[in-house]
MDAnalysis code that builds the backbone (N, CA, C; Angstrom):
import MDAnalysis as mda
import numpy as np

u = mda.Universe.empty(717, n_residues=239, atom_resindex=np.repeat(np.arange(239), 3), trajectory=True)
u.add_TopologyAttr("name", ["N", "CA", "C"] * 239)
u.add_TopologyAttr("resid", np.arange(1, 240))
u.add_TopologyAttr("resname", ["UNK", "UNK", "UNK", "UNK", "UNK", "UNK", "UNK", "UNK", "UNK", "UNK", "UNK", "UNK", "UNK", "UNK", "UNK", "UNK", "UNK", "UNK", "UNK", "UNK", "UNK", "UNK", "UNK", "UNK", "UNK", "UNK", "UNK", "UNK", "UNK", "UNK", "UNK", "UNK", "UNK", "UNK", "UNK", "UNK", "UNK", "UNK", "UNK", "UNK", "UNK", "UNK", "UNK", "UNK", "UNK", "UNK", "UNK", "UNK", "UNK", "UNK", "UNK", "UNK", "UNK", "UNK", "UNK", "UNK", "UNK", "UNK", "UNK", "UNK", "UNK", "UNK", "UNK", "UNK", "UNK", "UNK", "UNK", "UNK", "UNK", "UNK", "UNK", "UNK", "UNK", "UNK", "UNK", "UNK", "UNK", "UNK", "UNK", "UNK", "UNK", "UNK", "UNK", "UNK", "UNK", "UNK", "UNK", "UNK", "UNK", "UNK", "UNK", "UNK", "UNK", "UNK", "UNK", "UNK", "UNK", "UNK", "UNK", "UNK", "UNK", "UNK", "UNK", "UNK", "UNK", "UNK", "UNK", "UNK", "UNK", "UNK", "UNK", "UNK", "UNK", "UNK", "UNK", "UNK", "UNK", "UNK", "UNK", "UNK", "UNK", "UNK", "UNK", "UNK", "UNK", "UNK", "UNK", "UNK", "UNK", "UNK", "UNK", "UNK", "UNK", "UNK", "UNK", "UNK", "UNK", "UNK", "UNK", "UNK", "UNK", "UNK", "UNK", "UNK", "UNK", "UNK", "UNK", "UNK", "UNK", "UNK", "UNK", "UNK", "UNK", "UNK", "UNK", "UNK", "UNK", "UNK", "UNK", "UNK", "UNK", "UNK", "UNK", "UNK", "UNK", "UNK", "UNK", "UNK", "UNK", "UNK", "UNK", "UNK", "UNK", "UNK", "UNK", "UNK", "UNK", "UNK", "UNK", "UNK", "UNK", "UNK", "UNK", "UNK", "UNK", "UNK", "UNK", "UNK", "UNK", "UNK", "UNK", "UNK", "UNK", "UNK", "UNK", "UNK", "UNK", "UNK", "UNK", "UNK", "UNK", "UNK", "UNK", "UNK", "UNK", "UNK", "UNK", "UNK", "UNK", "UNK", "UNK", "UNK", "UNK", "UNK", "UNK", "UNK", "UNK", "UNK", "UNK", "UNK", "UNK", "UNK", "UNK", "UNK", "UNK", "UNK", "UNK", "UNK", "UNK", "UNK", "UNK", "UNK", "UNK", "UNK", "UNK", "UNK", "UNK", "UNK", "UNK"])
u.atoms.positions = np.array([
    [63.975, 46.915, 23.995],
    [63.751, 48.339, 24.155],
    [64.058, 49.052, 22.845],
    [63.051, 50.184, 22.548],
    [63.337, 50.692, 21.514],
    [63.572, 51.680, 21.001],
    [63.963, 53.082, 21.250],
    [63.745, 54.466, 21.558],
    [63.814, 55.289, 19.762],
    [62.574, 55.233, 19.790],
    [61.754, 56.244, 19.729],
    [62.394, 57.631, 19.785],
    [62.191, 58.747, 20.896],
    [63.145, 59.724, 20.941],
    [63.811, 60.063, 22.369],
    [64.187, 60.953, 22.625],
    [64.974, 61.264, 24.126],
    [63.829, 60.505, 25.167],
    [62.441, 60.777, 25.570],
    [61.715, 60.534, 26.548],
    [60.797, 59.588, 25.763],
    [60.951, 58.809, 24.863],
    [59.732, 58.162, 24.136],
    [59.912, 56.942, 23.582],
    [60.419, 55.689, 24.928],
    [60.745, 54.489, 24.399],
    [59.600, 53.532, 24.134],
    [59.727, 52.394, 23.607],
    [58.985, 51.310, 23.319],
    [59.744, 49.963, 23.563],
    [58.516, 49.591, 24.650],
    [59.166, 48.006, 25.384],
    [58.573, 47.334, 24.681],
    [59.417, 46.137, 24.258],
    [58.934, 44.798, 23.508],
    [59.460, 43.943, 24.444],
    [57.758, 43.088, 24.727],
    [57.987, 41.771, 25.465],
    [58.267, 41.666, 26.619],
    [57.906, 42.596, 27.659],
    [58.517, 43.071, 28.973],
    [58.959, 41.899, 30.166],
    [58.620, 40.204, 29.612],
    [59.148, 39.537, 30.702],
    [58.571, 38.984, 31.709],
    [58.865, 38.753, 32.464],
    [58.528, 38.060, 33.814],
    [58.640, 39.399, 35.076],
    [57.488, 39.223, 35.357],
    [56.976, 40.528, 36.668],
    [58.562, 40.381, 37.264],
    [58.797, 39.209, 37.831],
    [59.904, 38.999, 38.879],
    [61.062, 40.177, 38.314],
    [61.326, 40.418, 37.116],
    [62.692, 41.405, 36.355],
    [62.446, 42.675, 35.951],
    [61.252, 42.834, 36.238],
    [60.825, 44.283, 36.581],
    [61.852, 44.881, 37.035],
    [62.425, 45.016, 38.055],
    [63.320, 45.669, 38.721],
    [64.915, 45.969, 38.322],
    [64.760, 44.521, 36.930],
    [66.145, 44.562, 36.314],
    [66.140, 45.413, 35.282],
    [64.848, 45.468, 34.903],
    [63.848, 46.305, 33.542],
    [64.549, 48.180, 33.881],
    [63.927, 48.189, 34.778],
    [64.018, 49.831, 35.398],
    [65.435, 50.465, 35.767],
    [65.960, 49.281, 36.389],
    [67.867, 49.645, 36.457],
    [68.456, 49.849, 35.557],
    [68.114, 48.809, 34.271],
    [68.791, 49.259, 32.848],
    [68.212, 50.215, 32.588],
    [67.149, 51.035, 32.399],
    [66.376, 52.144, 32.127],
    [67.305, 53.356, 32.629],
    [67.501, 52.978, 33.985],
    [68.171, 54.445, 34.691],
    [69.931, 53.845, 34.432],
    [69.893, 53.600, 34.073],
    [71.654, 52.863, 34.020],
    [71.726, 53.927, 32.560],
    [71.129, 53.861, 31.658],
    [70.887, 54.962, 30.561],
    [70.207, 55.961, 30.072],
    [69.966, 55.983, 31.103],
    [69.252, 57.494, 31.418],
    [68.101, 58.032, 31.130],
    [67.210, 56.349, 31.399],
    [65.754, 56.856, 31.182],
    [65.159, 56.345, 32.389],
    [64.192, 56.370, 32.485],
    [63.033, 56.354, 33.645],
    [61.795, 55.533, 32.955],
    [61.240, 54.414, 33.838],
    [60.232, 53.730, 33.243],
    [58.736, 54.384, 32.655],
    [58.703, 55.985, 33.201],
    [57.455, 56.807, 32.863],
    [58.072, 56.908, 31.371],
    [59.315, 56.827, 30.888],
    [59.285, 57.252, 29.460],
    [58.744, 56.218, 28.645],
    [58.316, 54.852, 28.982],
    [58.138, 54.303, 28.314],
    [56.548, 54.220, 27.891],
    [56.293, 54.405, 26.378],
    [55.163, 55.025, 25.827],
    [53.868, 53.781, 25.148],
    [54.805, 53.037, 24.773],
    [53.842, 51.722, 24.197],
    [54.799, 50.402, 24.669],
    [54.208, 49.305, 25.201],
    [54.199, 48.069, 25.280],
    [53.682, 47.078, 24.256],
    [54.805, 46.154, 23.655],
    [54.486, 45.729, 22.431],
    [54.599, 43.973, 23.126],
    [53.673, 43.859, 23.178],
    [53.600, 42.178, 23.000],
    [52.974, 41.514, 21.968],
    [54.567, 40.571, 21.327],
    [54.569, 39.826, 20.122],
    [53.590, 38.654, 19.923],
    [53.256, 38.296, 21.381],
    [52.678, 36.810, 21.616],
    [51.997, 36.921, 22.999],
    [51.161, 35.481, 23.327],
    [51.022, 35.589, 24.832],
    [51.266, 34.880, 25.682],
    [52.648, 34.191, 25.300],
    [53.120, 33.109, 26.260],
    [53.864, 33.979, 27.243],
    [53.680, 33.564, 28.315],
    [53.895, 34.481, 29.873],
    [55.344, 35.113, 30.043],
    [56.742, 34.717, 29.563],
    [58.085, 34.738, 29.401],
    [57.906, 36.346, 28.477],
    [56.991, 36.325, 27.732],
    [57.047, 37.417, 26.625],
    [55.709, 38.519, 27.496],
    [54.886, 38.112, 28.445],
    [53.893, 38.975, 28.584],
    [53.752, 39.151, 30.192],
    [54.089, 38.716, 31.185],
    [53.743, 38.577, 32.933],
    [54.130, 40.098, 33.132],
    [55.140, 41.283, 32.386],
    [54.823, 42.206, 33.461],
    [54.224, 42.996, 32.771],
    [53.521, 43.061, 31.721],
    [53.215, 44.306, 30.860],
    [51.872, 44.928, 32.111],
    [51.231, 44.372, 32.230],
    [50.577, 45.139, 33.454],
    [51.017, 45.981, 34.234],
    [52.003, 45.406, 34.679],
    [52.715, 46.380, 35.972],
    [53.507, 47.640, 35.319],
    [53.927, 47.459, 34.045],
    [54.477, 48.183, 33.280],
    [53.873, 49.423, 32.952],
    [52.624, 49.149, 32.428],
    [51.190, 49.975, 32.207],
    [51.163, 51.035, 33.549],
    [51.053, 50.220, 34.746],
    [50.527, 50.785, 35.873],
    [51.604, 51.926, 36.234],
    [53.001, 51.934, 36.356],
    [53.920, 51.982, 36.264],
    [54.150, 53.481, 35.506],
    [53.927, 53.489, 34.114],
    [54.119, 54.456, 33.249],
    [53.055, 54.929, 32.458],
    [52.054, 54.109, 32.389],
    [51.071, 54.932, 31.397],
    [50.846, 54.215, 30.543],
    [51.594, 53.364, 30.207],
    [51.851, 53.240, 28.357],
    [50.876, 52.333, 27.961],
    [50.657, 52.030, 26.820],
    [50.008, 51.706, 26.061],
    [49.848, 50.689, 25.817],
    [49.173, 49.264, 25.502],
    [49.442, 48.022, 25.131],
    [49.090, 47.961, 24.032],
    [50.199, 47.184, 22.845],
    [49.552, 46.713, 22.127],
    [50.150, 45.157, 21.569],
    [49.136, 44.899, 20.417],
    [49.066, 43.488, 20.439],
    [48.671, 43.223, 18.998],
    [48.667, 41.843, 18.111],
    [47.844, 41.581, 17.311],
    [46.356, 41.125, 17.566],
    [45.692, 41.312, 17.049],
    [43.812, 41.519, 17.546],
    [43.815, 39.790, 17.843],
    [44.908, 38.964, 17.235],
    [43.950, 37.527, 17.258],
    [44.788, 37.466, 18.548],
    [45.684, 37.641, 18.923],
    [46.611, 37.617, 20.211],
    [45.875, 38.336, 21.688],
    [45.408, 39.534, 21.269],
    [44.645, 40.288, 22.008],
    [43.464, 39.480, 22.946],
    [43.047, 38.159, 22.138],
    [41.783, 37.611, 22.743],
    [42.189, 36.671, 23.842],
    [43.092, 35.761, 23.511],
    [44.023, 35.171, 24.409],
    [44.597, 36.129, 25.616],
    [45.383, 37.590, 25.405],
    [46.000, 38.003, 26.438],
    [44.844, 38.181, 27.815],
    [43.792, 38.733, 27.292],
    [42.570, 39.325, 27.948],
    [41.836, 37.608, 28.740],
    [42.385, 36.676, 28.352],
    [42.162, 35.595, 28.711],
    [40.372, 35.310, 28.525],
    [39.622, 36.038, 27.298],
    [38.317, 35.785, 26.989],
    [38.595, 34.559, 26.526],
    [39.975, 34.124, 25.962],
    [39.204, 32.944, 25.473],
    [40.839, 32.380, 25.939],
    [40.885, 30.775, 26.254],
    [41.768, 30.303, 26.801],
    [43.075, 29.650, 25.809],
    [44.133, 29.937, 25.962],
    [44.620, 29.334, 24.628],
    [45.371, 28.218, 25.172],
    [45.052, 27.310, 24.534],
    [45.695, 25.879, 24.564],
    [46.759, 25.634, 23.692],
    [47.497, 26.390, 23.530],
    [48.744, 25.447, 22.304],
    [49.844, 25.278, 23.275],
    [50.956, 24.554, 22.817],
    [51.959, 24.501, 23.302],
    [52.850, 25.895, 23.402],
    [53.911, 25.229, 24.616],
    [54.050, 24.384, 25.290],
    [52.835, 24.392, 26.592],
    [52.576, 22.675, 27.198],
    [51.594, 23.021, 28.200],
    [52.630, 22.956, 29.173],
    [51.854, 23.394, 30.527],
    [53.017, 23.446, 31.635],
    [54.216, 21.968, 31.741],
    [53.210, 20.767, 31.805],
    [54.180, 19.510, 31.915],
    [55.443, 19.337, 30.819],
    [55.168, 20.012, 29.463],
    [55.918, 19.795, 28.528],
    [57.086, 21.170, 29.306],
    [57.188, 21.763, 29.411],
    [57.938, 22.782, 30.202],
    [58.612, 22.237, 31.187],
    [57.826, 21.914, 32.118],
    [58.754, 20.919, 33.015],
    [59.716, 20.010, 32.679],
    [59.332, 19.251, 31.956],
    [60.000, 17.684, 31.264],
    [61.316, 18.834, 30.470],
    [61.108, 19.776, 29.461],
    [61.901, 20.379, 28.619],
    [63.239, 21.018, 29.796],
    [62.811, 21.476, 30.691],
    [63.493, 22.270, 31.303],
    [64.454, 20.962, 32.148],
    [64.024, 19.646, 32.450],
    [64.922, 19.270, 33.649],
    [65.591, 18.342, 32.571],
    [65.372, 18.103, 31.704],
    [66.357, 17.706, 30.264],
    [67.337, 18.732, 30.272],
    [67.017, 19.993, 30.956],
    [68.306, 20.753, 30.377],
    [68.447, 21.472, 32.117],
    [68.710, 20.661, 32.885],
    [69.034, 20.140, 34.282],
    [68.659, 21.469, 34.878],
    [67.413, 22.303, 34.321],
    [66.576, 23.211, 35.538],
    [65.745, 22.872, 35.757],
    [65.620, 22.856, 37.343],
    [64.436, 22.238, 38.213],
    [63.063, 23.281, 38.072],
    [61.724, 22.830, 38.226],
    [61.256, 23.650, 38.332],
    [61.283, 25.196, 39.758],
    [61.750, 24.245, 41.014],
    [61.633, 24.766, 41.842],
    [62.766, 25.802, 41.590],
    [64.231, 25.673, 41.032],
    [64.721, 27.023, 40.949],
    [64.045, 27.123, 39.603],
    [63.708, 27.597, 38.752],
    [62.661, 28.451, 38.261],
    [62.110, 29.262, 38.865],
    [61.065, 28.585, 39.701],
    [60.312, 29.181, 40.631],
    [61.009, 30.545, 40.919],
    [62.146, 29.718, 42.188],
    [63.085, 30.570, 42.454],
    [63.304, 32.072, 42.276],
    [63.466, 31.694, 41.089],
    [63.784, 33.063, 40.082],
    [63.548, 33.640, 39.292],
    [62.163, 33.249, 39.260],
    [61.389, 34.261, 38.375],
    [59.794, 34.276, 38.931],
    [59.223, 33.518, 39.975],
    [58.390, 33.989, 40.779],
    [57.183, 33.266, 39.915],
    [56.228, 33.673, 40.481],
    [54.815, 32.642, 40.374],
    [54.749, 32.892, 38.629],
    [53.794, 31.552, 38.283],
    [53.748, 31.389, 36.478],
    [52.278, 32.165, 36.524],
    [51.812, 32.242, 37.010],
    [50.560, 33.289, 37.169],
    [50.843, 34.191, 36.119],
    [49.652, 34.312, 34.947],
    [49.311, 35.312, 34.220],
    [47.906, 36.274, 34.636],
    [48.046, 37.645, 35.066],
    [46.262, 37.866, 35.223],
    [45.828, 38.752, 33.565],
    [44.841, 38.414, 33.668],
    [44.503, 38.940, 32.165],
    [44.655, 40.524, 32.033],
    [45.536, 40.605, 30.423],
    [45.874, 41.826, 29.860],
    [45.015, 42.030, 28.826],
    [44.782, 43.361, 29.118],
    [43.509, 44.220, 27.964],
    [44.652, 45.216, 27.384],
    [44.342, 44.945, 25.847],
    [45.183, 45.122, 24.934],
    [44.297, 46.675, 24.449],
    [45.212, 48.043, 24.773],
    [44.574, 49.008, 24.107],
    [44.647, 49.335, 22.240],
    [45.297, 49.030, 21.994],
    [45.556, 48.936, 20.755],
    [45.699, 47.558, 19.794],
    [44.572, 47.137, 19.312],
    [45.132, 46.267, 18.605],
    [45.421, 46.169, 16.980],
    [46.524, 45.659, 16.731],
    [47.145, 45.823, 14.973],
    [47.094, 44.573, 14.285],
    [47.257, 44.571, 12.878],
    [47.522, 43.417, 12.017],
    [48.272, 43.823, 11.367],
    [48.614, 43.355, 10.380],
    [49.699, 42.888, 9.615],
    [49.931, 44.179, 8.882],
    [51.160, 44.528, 8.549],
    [51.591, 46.012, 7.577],
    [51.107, 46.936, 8.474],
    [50.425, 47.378, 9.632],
    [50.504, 48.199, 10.756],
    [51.452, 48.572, 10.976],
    [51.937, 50.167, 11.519],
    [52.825, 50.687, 12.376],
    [52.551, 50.774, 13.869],
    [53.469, 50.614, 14.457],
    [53.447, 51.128, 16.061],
    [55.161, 51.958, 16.382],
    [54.321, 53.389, 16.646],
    [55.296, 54.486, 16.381],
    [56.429, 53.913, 14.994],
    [57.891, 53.632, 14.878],
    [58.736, 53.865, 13.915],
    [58.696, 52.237, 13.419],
    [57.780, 51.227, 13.952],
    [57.812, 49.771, 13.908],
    [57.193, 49.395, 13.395],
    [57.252, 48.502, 11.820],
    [56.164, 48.201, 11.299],
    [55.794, 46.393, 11.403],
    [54.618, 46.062, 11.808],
    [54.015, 45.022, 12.022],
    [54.295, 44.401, 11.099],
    [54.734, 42.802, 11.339],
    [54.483, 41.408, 10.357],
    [53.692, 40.687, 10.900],
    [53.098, 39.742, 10.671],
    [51.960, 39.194, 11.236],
    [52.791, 37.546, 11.120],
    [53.159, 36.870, 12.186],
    [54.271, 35.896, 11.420],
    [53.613, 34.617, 12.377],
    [52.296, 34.005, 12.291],
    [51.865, 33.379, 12.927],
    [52.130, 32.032, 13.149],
    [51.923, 31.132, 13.564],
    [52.653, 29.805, 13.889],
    [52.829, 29.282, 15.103],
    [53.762, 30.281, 15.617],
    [54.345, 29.892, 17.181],
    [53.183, 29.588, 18.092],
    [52.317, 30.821, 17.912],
    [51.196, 31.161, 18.453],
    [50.172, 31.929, 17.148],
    [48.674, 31.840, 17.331],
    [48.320, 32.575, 16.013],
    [48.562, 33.580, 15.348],
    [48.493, 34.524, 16.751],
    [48.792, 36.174, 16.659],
    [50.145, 36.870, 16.501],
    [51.229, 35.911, 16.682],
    [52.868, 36.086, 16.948],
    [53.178, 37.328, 15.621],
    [53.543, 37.928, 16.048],
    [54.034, 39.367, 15.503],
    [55.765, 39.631, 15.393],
    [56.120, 39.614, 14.012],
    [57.825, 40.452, 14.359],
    [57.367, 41.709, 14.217],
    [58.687, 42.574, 14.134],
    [58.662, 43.893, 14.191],
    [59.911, 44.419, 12.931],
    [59.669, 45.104, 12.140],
    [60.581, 46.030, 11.226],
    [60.629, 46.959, 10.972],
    [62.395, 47.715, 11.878],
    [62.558, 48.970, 11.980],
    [63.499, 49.221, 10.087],
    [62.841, 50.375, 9.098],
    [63.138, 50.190, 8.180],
    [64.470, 50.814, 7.830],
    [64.793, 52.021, 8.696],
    [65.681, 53.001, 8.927],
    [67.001, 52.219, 9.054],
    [66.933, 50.935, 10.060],
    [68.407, 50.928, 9.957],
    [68.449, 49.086, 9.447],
    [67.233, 48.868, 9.054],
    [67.285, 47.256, 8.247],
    [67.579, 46.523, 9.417],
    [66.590, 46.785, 10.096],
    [66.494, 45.545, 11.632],
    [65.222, 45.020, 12.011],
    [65.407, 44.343, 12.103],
    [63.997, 42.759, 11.812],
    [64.233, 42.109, 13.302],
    [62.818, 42.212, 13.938],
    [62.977, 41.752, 15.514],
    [61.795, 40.765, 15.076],
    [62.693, 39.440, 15.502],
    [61.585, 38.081, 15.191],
    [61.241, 37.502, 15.912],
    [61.588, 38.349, 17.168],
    [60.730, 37.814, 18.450],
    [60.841, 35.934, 18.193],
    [59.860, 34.957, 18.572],
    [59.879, 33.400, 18.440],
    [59.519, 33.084, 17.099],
    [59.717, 33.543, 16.397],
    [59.719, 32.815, 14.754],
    [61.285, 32.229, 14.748],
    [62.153, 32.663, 14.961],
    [63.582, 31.974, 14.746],
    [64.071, 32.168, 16.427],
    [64.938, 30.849, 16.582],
    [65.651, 30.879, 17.417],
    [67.445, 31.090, 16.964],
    [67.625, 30.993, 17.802],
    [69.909, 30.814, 17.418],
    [70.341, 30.314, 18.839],
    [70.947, 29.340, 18.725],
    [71.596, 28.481, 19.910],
    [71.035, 28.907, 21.456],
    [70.307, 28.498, 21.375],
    [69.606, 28.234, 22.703],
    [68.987, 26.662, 22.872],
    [68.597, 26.940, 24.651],
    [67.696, 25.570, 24.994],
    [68.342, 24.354, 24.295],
    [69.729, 24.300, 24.524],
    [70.107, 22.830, 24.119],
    [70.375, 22.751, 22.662],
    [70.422, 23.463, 21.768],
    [70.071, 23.205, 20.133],
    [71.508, 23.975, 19.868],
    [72.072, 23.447, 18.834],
    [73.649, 24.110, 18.384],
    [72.627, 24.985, 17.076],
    [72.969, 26.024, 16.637],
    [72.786, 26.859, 15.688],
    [71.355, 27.808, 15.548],
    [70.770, 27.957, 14.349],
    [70.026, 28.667, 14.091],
    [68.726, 27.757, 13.938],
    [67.629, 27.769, 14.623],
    [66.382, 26.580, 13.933],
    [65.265, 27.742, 14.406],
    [63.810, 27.310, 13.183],
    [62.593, 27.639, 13.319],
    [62.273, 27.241, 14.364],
    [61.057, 27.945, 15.036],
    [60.353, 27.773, 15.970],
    [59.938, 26.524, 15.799],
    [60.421, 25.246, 16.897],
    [60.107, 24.190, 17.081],
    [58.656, 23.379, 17.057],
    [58.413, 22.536, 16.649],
    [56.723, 21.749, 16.958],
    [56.175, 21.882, 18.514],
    [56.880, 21.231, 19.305],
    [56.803, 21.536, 20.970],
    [56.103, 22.550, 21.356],
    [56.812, 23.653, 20.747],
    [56.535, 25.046, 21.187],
    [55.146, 25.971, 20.060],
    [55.423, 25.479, 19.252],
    [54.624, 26.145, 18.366],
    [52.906, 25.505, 17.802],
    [51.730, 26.262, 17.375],
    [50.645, 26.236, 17.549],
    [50.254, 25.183, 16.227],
    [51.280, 25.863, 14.949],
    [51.255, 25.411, 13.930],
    [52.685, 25.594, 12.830],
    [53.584, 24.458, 13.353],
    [55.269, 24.296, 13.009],
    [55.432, 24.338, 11.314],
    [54.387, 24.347, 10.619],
    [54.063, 24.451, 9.334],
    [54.000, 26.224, 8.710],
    [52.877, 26.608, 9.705],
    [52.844, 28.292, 9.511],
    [53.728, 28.666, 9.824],
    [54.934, 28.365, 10.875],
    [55.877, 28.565, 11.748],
    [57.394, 28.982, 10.118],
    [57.320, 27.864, 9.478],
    [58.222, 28.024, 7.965],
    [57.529, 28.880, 6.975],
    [56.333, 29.136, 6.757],
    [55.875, 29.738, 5.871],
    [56.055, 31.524, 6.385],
    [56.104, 31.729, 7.807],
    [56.182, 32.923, 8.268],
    [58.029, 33.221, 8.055],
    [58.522, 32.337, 8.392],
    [60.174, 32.693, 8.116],
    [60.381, 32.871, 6.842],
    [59.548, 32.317, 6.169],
    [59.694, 32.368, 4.308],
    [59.708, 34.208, 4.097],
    [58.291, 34.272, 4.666],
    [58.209, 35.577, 4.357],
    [59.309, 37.100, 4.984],
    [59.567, 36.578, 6.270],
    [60.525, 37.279, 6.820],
    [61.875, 37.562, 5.940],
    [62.487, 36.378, 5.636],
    [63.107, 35.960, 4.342],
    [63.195, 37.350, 3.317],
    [62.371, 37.569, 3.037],
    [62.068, 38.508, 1.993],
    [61.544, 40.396, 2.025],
    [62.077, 40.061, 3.470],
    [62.303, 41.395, 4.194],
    [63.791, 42.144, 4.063],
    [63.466, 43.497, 3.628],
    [64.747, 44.294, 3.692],
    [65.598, 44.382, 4.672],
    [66.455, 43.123, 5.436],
    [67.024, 43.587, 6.579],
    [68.263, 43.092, 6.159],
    [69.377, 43.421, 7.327],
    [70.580, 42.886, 7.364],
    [70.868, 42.595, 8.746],
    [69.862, 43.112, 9.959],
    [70.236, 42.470, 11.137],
    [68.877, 42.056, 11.800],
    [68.982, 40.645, 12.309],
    [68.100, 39.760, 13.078],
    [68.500, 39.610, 14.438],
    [67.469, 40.201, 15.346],
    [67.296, 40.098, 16.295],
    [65.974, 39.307, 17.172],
    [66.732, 37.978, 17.710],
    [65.766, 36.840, 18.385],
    [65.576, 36.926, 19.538],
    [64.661, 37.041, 19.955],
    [63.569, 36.540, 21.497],
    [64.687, 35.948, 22.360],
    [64.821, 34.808, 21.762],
    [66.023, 33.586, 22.495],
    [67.273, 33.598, 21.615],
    [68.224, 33.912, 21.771],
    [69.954, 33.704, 20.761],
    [70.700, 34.120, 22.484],
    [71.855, 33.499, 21.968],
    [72.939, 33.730, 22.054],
    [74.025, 35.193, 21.928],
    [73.244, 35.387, 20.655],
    [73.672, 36.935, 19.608],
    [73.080, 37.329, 18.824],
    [73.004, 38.636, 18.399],
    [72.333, 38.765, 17.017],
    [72.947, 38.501, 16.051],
    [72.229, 38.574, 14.660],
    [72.957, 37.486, 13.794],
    [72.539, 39.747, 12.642],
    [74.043, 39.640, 12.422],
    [74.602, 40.789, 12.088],
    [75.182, 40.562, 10.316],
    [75.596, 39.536, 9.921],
    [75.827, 39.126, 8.800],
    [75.637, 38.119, 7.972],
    [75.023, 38.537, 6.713],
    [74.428, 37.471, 5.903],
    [73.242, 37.041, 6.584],
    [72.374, 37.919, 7.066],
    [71.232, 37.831, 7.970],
    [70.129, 37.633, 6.854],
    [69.772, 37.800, 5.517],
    [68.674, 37.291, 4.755],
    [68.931, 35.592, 4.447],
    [70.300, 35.752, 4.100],
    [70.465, 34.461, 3.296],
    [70.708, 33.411, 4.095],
    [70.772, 33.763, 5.318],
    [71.240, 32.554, 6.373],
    [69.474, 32.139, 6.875],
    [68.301, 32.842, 6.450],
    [67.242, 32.567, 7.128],
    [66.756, 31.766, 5.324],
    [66.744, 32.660, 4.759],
    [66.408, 31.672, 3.334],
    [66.766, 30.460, 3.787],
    [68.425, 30.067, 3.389],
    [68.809, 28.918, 4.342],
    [68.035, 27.825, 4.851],
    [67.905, 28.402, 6.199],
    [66.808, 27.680, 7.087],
    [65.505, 27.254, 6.506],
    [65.231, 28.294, 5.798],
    [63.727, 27.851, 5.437],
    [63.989, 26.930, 4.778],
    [64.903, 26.578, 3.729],
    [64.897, 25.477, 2.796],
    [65.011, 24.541, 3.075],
    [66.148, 24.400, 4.068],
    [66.028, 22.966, 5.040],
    [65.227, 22.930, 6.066],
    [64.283, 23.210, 6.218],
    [63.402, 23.100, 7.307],
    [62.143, 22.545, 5.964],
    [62.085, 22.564, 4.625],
    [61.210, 22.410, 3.940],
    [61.576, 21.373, 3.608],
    [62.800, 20.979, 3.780],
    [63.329, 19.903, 2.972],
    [63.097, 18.825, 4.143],
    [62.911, 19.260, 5.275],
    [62.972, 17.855, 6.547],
    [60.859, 17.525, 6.771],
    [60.642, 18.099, 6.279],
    [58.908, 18.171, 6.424],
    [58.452, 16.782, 5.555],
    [57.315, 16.219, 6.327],
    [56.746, 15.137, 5.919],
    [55.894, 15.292, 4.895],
    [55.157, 14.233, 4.031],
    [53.949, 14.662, 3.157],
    [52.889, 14.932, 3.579],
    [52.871, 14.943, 4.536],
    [50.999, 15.592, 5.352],
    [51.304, 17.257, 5.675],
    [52.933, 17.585, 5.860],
    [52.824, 18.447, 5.873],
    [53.156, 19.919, 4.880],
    [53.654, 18.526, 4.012],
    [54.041, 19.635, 2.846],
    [52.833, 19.729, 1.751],
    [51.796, 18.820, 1.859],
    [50.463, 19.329, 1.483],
    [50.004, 20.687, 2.026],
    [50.092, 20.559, 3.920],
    [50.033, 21.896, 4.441],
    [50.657, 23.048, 3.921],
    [51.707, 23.119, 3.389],
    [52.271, 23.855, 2.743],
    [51.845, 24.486, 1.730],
    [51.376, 23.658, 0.510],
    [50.742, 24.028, -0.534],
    [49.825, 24.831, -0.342],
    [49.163, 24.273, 1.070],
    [48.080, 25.077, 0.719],
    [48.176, 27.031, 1.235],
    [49.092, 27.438, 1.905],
    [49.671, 28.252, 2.275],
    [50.497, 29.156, 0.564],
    [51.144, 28.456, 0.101],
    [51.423, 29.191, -1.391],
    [50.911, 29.128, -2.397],
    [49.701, 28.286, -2.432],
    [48.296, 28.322, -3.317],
    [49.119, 27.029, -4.754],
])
C-alpha cells in the first residue's frame, strides 16, 4: 500500500481474492476505505501477486496498471508458460511440509479470470509518485517500483530475503523465474538505484541498511556461481 494523499492510495500486488477481506480491515484499521484506493499496480502476473485486482477494481474504481508485455499475459490473450508450473508448486511447497489441500484451505481456488490492464507503462514511467523499472526475468514484464522522496525501492520478485526455506538474501531463483540470467542483470541495475531501503514481495523484513551494497553484493556472487552458457548470456545483455 502506498498513499499517495489523505483519500488517494495505491495498491501494489493485491493478492489472493481469498485476503480481500484482510486487505479492507487493514484499510479501515487506518483509516481508509477501499473506495480510496485509486490505481492497482501489478508488478507481474503470477496469481499470489494478481487474483484480486479485479475485485479490487469492482470494489473501488481504480485503475489497473501493468507493464504492456505483462498486460498480454494478465488479459490471458496470450498464455504464459514460465515457471513455476502448478506441479513444480506442489513438489516446492510439500518440501516445505504445506500440503496442497491446506493451501487450498486458505487461500481458495488458484483460478485466475483474465485482467484488462487500463493503463499500460514501461520502463522510466510514473504511476502517480512511483517511478517504473522494468526489471524483467522473473517474468518478462516484472516491474519494481521507486519512490524517490524517501529512497525506497519496492522489488517486488527480483530479490528475495529469507523465505521459502533459503537462509538470507538470494535473486529470484531458476524454478521460479522466466529467464534467471535477466533475473541478475535486472538486480545489477536496481543496484544502481538511489535507495537506502528495499522492500521484497517475499522477506522476512525490509532490509533498511546498507541496502545498495548488500544487493551489489548479491549480484556479484550470483555472477560468480553462473555457468559458461550463461555468462555468454550475460555478455550479451552488457554488450
Amino acid at each position: 500500500m502506498f498513499v499517495e494523499d489523505q483519500n488517494d492510495l495505491t495498491l501494489i500486488d493485491p493478492f489472493f481474492l481469498s485476503q480481500l477481506p484482510n486487505i479492507e480491515d487493514y484499510l479501515l484499521d487506518i483509516g481508509y476505505d477501499i473506495k480510496n484506493v485509486k490505481r492497482i499496480i501489478l508488478t507481474h502476473v503470477h496469481m499470489d501477486h494478481s487474483q484480486a485486482a479485479n475485485e479490487v477494481k469492482r470494489k473501488s474504481g481504480a485503475k489497473i496498471y501493468s507493464h504492456w508485455i505483462e498486460a498480454i499475459y494478465l488479459s490471458q490473450n496470450l498464455p504464459y508458460s514460465g515457471p513455476p508450473t502448478a506441479q513444480e508448486t506442489v513438489n516446492k511447497l510439500e518440501k516445505l511440509g504445506v500440503s496442497m489441500e491446506a493451501l487450498t484451505k486458505e487461500y481458495g481456488s488458484f483460478d485466475v479470470e483474465p485482467i484488462m490492464v487500463d493503463e499500460q507503462v514501461s520502463d522510466g514511467d510514473t504511476i502517480g509518485s512511483l517511478k517504473v523499472i522494468h526489471t524483467l526475468g522473473h517474468t518478462p514484464g516484472h516491474i519494481s517500483l521507486y519512490y524517490e522522496e524517501d529512497k525506497l525501492l519496492l522489488g517486488a520478485d527480483s530479490i528475495y530475503k529469507h523465505v521459502f526455506g533459503a537462509d538470507g538474501m538470494y535473486i529470484s531463483a531458476p524454478q521460479v523465474s522466466i529467464d534467471p540470467v535477466a533475473v541478475i542483470v535486472s538486480a545489477q541495475r536496481l543496484s544502481k538505484v538511489n535507495f537506502d531501503k528495499l522492500l521484497m514481495a517475499h522477506q522476512d523484513s525490509p532490509l533498511l541498511e546498507g541496502t545498495r551494497e548488500a544487493v551489489e553484493t548479491l549480484v556479484a556472487q550470483s555472477i560468480q556461481k553462473l555457468e559458461i552458457k550463461d555468462l555468454i548470456h550475460l555478455c550479451y545483455f552488457f554488450g
